[in-house]
Predicted model as a PDB file, atoms N, CA, C, CB and O in Angstrom, pLDDT in the B-factor column:
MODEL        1                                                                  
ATOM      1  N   UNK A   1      12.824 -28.041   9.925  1.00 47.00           N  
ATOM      2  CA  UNK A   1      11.880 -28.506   8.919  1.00 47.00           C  
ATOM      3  C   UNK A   1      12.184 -27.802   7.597  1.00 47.00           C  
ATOM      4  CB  UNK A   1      10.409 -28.246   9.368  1.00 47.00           C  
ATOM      5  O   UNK A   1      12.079 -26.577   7.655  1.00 47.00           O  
ATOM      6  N   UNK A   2      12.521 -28.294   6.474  1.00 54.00           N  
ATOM      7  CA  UNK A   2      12.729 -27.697   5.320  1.00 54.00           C  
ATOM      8  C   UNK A   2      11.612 -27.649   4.581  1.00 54.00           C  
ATOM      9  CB  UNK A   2      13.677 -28.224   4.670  1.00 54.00           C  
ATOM     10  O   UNK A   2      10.686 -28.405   4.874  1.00 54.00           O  
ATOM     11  N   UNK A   3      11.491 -26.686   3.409  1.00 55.00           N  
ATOM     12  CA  UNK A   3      10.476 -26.725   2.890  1.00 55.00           C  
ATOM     13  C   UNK A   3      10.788 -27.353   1.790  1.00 55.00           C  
ATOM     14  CB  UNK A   3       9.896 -25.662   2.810  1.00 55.00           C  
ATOM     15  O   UNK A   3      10.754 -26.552   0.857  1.00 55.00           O  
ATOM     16  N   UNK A   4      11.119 -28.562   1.401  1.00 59.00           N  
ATOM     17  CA  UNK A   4      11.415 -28.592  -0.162  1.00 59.00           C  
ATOM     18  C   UNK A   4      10.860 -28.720  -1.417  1.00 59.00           C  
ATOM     19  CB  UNK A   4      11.979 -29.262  -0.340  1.00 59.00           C  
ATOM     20  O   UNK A   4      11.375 -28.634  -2.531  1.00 59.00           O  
ATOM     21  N   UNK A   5       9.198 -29.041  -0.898  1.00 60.00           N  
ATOM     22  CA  UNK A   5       8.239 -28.587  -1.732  1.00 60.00           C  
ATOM     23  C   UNK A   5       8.230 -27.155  -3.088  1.00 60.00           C  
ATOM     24  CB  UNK A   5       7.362 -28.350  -0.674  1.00 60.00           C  
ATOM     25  O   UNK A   5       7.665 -27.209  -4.181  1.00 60.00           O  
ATOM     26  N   UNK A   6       9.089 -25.933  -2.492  1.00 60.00           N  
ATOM     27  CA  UNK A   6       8.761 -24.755  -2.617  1.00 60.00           C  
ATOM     28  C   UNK A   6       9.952 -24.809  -3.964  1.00 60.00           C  
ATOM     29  CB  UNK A   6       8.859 -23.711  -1.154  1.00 60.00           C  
ATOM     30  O   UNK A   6      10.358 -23.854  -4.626  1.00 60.00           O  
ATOM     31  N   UNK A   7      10.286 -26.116  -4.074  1.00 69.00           N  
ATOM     32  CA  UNK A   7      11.358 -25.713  -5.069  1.00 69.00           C  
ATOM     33  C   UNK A   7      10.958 -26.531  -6.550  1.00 69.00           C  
ATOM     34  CB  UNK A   7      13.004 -26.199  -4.416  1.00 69.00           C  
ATOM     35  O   UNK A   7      11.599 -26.489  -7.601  1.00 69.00           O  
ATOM     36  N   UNK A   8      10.119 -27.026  -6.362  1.00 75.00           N  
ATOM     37  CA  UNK A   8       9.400 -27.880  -7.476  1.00 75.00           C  
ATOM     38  C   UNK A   8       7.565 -26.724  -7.849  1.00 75.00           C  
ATOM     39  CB  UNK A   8       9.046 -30.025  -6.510  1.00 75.00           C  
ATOM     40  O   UNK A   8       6.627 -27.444  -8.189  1.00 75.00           O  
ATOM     41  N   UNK A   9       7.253 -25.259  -7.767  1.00 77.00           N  
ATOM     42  CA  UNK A   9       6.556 -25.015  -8.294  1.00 77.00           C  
ATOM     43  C   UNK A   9       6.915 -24.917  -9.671  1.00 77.00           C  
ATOM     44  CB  UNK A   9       6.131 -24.260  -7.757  1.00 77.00           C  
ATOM     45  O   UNK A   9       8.043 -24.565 -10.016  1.00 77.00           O  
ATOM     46  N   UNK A  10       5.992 -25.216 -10.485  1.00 85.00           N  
ATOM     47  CA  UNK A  10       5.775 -24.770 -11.796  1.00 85.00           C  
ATOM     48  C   UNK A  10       4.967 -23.998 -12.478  1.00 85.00           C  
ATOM     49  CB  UNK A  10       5.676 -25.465 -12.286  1.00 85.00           C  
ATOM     50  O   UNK A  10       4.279 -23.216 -11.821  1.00 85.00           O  
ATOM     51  N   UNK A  11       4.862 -24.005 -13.636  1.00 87.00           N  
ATOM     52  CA  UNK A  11       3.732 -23.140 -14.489  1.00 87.00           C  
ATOM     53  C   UNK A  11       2.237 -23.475 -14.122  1.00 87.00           C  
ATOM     54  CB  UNK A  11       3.882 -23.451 -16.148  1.00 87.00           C  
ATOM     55  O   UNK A  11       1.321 -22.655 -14.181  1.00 87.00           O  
ATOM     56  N   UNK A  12       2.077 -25.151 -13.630  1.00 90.00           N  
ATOM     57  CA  UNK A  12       0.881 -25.279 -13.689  1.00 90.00           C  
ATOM     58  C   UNK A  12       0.623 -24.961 -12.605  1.00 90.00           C  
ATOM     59  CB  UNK A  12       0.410 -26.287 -14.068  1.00 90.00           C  
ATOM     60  O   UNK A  12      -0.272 -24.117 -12.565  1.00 90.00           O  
ATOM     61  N   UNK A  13       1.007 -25.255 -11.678  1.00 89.00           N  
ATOM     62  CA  UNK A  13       0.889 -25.139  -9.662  1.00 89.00           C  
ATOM     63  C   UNK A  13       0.480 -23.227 -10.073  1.00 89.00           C  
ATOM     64  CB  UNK A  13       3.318 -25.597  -8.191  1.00 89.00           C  
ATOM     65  O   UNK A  13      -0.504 -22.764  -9.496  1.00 89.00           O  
ATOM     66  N   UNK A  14       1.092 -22.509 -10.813  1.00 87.00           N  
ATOM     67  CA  UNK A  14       0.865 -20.885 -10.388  1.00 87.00           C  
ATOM     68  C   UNK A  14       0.058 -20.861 -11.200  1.00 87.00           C  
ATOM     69  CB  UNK A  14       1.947 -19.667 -10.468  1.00 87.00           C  
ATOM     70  O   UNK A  14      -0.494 -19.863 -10.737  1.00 87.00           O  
ATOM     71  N   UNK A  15      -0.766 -21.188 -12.393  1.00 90.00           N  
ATOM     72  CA  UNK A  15      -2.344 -21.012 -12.660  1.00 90.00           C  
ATOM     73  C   UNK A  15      -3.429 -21.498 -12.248  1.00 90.00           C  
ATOM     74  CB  UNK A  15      -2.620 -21.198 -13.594  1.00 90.00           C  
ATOM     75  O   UNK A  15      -4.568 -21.223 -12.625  1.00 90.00           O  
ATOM     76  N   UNK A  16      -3.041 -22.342 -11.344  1.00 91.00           N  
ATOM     77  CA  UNK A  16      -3.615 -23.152 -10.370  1.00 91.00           C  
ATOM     78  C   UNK A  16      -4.334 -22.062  -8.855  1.00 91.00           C  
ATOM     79  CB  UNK A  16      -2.219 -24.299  -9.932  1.00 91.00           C  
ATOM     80  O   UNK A  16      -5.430 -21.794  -8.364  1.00 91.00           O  
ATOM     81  N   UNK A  17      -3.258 -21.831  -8.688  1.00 89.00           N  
ATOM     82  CA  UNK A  17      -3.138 -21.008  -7.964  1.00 89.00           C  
ATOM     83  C   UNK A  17      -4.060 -19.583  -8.274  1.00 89.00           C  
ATOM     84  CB  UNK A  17      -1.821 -20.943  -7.926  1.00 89.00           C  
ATOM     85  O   UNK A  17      -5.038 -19.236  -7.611  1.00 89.00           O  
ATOM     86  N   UNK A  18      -3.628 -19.031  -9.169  1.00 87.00           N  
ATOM     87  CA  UNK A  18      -4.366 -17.856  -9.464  1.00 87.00           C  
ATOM     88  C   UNK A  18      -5.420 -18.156  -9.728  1.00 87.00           C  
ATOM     89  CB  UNK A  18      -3.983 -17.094 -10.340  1.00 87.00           C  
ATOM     90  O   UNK A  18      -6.196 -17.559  -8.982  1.00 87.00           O  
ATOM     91  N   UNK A  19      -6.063 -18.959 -10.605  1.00 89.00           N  
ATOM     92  CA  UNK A  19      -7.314 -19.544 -10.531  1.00 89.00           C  
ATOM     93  C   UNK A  19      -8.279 -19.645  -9.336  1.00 89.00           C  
ATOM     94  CB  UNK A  19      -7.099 -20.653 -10.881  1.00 89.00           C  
ATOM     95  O   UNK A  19      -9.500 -19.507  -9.403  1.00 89.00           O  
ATOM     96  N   UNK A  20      -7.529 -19.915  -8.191  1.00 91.00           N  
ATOM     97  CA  UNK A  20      -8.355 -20.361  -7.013  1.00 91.00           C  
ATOM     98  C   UNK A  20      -8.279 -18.859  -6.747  1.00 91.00           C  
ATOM     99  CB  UNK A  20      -7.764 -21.606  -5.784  1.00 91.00           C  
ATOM    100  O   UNK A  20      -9.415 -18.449  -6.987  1.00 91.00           O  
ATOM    101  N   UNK A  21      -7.507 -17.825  -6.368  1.00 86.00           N  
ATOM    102  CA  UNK A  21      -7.690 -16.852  -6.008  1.00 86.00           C  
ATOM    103  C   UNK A  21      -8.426 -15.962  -6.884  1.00 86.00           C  
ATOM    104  CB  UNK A  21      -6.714 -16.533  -5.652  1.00 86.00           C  
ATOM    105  O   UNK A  21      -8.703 -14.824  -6.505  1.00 86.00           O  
ATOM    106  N   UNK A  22      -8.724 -16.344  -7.894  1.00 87.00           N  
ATOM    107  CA  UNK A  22      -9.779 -15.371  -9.076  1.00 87.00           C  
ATOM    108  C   UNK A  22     -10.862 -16.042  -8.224  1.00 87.00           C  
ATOM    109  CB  UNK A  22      -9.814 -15.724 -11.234  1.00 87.00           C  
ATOM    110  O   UNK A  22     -11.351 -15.281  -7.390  1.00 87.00           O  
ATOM    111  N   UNK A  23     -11.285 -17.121  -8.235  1.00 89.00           N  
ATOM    112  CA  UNK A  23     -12.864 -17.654  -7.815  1.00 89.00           C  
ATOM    113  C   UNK A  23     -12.879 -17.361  -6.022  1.00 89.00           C  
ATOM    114  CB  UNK A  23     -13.125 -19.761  -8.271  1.00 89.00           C  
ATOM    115  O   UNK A  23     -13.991 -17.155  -5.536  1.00 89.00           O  
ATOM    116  N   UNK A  24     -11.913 -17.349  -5.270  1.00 88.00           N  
ATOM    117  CA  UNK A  24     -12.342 -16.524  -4.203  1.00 88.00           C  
ATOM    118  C   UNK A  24     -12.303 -15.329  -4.401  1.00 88.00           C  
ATOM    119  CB  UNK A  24     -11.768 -16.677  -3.172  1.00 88.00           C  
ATOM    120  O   UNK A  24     -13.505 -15.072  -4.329  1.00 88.00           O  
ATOM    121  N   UNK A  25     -11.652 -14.085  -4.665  1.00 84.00           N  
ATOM    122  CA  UNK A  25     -11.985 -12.982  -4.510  1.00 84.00           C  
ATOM    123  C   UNK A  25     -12.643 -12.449  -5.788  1.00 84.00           C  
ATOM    124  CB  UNK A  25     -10.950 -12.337  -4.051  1.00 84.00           C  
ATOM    125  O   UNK A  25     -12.792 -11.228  -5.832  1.00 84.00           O  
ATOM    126  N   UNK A  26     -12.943 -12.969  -6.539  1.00 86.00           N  
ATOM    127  CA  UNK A  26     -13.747 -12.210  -7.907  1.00 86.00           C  
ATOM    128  C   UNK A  26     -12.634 -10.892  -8.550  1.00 86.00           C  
ATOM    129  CB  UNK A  26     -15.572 -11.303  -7.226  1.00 86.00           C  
ATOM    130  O   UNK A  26     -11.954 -10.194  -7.797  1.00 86.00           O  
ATOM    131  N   UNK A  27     -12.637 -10.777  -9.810  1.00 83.00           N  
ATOM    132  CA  UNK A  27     -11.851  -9.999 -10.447  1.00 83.00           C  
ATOM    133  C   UNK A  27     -11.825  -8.422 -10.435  1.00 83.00           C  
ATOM    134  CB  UNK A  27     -12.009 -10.395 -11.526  1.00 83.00           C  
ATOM    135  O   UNK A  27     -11.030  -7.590 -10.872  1.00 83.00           O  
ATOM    136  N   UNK A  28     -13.289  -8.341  -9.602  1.00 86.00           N  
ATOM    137  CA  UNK A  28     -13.194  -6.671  -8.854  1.00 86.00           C  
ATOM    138  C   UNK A  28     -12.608  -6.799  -7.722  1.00 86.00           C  
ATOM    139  CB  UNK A  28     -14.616  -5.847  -8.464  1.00 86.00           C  
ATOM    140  O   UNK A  28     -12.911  -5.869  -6.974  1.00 86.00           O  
ATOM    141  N   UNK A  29     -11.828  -7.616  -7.216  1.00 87.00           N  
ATOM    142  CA  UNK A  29     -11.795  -7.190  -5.176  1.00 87.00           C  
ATOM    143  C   UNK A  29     -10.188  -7.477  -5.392  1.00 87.00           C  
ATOM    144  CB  UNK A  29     -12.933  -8.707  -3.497  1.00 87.00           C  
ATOM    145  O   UNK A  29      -9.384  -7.357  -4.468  1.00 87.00           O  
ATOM    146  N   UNK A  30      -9.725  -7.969  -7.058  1.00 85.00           N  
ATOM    147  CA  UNK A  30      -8.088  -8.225  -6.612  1.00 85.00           C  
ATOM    148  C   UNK A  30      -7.417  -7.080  -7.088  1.00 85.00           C  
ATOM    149  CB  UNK A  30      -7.294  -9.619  -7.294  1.00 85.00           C  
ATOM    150  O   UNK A  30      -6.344  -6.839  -6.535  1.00 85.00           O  
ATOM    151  N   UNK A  31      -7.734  -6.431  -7.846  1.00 88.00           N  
ATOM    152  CA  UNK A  31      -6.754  -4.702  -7.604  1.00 88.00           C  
ATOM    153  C   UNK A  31      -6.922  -3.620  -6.187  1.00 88.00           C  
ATOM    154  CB  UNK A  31      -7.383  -3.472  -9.019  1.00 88.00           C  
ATOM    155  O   UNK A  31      -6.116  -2.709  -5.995  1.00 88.00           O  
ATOM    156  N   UNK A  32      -7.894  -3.848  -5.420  1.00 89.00           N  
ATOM    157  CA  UNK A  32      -8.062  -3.903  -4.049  1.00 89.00           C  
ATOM    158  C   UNK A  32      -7.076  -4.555  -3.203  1.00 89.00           C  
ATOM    159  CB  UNK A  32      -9.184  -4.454  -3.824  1.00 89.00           C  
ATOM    160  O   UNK A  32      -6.384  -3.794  -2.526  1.00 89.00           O  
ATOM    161  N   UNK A  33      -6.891  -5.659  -3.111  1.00 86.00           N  
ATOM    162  CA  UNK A  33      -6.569  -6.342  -2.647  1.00 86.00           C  
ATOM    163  C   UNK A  33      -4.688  -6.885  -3.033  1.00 86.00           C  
ATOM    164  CB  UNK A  33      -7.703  -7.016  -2.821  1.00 86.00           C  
ATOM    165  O   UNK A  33      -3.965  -7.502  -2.251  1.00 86.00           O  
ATOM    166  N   UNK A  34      -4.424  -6.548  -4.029  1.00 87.00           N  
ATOM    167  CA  UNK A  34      -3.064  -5.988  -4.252  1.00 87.00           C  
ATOM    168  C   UNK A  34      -2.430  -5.142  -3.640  1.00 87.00           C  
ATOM    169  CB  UNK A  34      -2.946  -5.559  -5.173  1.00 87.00           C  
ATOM    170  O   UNK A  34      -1.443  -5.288  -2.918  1.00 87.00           O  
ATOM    171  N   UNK A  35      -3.391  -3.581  -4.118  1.00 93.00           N  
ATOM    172  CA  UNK A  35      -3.281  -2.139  -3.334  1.00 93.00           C  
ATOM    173  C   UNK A  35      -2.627  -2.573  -2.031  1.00 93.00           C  
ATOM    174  CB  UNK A  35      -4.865  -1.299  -3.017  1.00 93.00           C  
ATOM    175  O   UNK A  35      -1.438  -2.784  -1.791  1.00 93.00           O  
ATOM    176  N   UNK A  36      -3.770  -2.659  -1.196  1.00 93.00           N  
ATOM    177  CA  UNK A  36      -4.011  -3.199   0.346  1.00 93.00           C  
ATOM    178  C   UNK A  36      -2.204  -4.129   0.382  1.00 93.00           C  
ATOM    179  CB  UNK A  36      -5.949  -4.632   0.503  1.00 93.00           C  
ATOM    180  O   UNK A  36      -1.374  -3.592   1.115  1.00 93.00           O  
ATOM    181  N   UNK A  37      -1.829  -5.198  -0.262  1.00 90.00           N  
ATOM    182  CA  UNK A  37      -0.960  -5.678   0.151  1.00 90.00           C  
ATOM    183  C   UNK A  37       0.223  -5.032  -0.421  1.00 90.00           C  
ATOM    184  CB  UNK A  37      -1.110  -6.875   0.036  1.00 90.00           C  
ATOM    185  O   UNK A  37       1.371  -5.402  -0.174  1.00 90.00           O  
ATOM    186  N   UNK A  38      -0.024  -4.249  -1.040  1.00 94.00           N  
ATOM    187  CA  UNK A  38       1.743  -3.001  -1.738  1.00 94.00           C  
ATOM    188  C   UNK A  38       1.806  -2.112  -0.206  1.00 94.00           C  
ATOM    189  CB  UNK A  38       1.239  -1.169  -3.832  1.00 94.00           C  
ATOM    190  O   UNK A  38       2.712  -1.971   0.615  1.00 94.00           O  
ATOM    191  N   UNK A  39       0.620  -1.687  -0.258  1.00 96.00           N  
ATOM    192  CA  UNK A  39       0.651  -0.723   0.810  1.00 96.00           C  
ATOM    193  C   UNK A  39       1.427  -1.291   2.054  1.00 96.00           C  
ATOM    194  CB  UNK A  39      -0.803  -0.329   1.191  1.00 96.00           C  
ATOM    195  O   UNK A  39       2.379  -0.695   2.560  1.00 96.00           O  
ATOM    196  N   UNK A  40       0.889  -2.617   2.548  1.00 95.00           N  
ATOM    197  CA  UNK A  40       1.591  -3.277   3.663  1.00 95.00           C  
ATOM    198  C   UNK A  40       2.795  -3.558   3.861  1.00 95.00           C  
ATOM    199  CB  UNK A  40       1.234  -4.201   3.840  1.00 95.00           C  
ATOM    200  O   UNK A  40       3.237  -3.722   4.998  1.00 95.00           O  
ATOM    201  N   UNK A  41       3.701  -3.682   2.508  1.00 94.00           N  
ATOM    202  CA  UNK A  41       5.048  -4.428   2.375  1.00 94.00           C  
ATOM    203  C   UNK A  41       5.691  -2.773   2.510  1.00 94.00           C  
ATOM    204  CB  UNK A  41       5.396  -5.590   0.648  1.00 94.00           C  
ATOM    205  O   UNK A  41       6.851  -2.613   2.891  1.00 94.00           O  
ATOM    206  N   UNK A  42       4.801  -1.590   2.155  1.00 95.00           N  
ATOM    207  CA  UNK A  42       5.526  -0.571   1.993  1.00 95.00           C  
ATOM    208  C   UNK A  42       5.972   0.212   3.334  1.00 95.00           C  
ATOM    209  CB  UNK A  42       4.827   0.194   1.110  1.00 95.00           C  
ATOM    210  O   UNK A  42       7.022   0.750   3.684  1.00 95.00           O  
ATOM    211  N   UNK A  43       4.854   0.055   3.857  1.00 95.00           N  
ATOM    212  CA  UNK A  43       4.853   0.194   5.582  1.00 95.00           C  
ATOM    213  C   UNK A  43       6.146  -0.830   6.466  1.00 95.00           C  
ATOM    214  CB  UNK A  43       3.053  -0.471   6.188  1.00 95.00           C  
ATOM    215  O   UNK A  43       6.989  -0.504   7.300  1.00 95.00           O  
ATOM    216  N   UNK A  44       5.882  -1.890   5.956  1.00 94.00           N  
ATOM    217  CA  UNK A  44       6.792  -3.328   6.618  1.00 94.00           C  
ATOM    218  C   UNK A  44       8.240  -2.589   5.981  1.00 94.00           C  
ATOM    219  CB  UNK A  44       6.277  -5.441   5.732  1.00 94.00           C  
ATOM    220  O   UNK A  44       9.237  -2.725   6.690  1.00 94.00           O  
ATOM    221  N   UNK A  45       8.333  -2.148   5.240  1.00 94.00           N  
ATOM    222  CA  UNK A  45      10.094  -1.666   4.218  1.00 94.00           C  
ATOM    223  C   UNK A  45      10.512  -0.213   5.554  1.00 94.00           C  
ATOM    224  CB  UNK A  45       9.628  -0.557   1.542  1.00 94.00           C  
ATOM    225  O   UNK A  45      11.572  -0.058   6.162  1.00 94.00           O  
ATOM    226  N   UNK A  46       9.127   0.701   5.641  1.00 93.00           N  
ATOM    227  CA  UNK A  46       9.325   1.743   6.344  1.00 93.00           C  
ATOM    228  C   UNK A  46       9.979   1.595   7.430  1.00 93.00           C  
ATOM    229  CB  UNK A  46       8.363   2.272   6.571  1.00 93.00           C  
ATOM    230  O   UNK A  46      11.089   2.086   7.632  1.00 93.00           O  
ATOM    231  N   UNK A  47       9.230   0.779   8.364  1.00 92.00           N  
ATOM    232  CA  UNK A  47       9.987   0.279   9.784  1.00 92.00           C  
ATOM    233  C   UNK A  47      11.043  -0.486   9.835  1.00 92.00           C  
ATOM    234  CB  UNK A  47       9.228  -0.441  10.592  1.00 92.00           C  
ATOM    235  O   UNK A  47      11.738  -0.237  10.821  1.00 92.00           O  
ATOM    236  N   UNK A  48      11.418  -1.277   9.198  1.00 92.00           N  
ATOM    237  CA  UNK A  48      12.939  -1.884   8.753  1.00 92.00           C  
ATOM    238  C   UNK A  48      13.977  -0.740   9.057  1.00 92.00           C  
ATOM    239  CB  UNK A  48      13.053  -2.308   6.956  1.00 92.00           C  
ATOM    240  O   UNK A  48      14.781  -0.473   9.950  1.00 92.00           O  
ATOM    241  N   UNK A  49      13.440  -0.050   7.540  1.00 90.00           N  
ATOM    242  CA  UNK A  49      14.730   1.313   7.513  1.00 90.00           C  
ATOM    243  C   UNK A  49      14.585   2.315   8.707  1.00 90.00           C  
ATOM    244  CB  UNK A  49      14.578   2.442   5.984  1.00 90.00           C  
ATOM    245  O   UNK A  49      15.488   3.131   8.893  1.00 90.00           O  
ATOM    246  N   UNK A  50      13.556   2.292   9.475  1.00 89.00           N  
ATOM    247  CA  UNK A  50      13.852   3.133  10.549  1.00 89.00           C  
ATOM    248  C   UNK A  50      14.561   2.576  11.841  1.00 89.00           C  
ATOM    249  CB  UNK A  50      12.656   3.691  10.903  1.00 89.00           C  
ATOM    250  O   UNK A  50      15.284   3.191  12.625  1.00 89.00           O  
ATOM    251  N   UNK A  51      14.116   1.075  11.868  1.00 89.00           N  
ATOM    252  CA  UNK A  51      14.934  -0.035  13.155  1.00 89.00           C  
ATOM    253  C   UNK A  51      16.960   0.338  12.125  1.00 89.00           C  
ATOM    254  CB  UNK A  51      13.916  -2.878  12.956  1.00 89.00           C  
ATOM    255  O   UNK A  51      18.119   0.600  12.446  1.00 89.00           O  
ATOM    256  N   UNK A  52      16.393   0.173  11.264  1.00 87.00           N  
ATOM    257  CA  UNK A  52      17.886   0.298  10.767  1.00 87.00           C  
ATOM    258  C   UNK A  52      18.850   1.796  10.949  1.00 87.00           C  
ATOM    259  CB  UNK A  52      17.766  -0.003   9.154  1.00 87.00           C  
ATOM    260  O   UNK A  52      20.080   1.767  10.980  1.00 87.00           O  
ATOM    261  N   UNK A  53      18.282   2.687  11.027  1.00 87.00           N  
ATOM    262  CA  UNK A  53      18.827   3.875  11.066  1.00 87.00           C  
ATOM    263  C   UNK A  53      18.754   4.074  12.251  1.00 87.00           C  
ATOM    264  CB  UNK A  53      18.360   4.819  10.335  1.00 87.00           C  
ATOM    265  O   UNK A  53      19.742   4.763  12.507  1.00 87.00           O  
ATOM    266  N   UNK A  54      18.017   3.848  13.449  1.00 87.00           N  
ATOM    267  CA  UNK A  54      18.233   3.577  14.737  1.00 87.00           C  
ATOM    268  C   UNK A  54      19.339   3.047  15.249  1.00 87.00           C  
ATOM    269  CB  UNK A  54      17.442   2.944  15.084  1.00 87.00           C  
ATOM    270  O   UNK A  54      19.985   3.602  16.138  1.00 87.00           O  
ATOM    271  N   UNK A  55      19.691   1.755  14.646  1.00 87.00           N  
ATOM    272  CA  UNK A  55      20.958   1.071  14.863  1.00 87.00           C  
ATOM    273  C   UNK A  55      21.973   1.505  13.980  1.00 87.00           C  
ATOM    274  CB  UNK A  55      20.832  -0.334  14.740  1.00 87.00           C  
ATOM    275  O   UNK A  55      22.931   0.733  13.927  1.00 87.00           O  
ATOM    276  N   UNK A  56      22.021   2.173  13.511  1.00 86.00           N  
ATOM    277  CA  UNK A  56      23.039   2.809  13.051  1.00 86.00           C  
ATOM    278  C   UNK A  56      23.251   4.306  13.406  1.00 86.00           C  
ATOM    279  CB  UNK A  56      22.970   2.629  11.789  1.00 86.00           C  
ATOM    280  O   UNK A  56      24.156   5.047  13.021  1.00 86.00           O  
ATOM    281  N   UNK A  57      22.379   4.534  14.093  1.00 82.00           N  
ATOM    282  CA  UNK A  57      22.913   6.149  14.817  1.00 82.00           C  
ATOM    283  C   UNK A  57      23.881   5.954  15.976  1.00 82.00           C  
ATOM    284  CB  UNK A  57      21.521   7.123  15.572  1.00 82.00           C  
ATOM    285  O   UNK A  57      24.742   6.703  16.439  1.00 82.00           O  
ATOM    286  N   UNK A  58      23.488   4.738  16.307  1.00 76.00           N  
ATOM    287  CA  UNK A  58      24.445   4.617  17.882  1.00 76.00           C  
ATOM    288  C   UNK A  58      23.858   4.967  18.918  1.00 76.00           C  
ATOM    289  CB  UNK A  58      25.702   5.474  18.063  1.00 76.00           C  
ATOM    290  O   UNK A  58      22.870   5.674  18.719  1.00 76.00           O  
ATOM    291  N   UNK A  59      24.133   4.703  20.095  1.00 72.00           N  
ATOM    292  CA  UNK A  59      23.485   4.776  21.335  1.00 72.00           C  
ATOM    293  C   UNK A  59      24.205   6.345  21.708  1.00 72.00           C  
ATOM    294  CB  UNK A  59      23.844   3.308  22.460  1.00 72.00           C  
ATOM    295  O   UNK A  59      23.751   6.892  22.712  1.00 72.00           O  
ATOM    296  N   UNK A  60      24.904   6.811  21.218  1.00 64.00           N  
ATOM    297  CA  UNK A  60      25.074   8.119  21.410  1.00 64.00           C  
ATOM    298  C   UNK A  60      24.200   9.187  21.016  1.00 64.00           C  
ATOM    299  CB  UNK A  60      26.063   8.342  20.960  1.00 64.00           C  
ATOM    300  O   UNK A  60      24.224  10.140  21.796  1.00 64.00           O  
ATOM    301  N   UNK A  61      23.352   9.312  19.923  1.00 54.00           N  
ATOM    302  CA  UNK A  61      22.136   9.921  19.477  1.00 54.00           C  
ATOM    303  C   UNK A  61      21.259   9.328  20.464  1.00 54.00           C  
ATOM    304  CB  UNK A  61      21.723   9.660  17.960  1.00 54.00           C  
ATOM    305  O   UNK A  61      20.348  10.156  20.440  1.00 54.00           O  
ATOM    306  N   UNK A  62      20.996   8.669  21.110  1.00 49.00           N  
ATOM    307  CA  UNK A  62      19.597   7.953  21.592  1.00 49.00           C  
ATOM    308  C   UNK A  62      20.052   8.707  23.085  1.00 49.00           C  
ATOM    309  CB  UNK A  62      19.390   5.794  21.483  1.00 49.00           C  
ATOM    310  O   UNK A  62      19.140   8.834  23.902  1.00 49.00           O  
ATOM    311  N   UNK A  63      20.873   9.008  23.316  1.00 50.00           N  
ATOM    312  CA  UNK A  63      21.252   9.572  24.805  1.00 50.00           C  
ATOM    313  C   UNK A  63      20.853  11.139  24.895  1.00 50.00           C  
ATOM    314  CB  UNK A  63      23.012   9.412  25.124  1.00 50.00           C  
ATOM    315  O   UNK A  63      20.168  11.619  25.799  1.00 50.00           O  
ATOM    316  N   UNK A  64      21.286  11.706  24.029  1.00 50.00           N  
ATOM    317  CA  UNK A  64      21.209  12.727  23.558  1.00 50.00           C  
ATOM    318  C   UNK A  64      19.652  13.278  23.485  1.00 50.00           C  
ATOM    319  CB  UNK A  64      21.897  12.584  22.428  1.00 50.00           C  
ATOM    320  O   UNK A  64      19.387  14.457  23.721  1.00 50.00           O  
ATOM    321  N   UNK A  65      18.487  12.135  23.076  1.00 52.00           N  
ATOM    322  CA  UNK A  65      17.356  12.486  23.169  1.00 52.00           C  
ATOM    323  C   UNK A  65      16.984  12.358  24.558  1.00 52.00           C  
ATOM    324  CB  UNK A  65      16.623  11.860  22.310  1.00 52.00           C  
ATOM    325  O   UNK A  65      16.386  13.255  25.153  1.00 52.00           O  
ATOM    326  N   UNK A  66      17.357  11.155  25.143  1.00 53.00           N  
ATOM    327  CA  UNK A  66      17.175  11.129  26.519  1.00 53.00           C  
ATOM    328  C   UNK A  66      17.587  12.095  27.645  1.00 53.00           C  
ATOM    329  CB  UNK A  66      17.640  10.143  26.788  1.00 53.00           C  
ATOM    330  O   UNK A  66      17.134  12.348  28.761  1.00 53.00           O  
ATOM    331  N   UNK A  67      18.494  12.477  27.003  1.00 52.00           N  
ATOM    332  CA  UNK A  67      18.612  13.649  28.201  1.00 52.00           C  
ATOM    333  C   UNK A  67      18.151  14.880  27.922  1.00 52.00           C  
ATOM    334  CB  UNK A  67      19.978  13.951  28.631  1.00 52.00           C  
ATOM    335  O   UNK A  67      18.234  15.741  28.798  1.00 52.00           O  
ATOM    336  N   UNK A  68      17.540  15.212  26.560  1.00 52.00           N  
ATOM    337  CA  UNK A  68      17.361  16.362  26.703  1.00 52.00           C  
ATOM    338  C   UNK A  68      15.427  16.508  27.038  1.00 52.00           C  
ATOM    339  CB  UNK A  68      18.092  17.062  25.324  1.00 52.00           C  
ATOM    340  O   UNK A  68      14.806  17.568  27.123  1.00 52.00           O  
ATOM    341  N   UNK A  69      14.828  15.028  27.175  1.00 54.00           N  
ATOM    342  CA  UNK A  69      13.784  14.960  27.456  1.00 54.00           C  
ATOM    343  C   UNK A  69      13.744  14.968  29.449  1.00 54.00           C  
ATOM    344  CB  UNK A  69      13.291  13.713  26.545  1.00 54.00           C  
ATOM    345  O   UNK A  69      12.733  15.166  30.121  1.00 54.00           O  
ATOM    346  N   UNK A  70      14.943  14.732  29.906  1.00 52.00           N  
ATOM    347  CA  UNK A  70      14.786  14.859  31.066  1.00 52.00           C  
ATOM    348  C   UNK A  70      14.903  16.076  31.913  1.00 52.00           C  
ATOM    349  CB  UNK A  70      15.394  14.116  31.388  1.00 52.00           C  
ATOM    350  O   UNK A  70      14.865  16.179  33.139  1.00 52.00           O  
ATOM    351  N   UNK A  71      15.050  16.949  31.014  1.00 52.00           N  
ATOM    352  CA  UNK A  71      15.564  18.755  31.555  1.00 52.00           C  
ATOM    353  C   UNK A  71      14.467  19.305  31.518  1.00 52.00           C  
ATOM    354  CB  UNK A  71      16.662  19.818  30.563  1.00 52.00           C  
ATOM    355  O   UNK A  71      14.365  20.498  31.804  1.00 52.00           O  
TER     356      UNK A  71                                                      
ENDMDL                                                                          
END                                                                             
């Protein structure tokens, strides 16, 4: 299923947009609510780079913990 919708936004579709999200969350709850979603992507970036440095240590570091948890 393609999205090809996503390639025709414009200027008006994104004040459109923000508009609706000003009248649902009111203009006190969206620097909240930014925060809240920086914070999430920052967490989501954290575990990436740690699945990533995992796979890049090699299964030779990962043995290494394993055995020394079994002594």
């Amino acid at each position: 299923m393609a999205l090809l919708f996503l390639g025709s936004i414009g200027l008006t579709e994104i004040l459109v947009l923000l508009l609706i999200v000003l009248l649902l969350f009111g203009a006190k709850k969206i620097p909240e609510l930014m925060k809240s979603f920086g914070k999430g992507v920052k967490s989501f970036k954290e575990g990436i780079n740690g699945i990533e440095e995992d796979i890049n240590a090699g299964p030779e570091k990962g043995s290494a913990k394993e055995g020394a948890k079994k002594q």
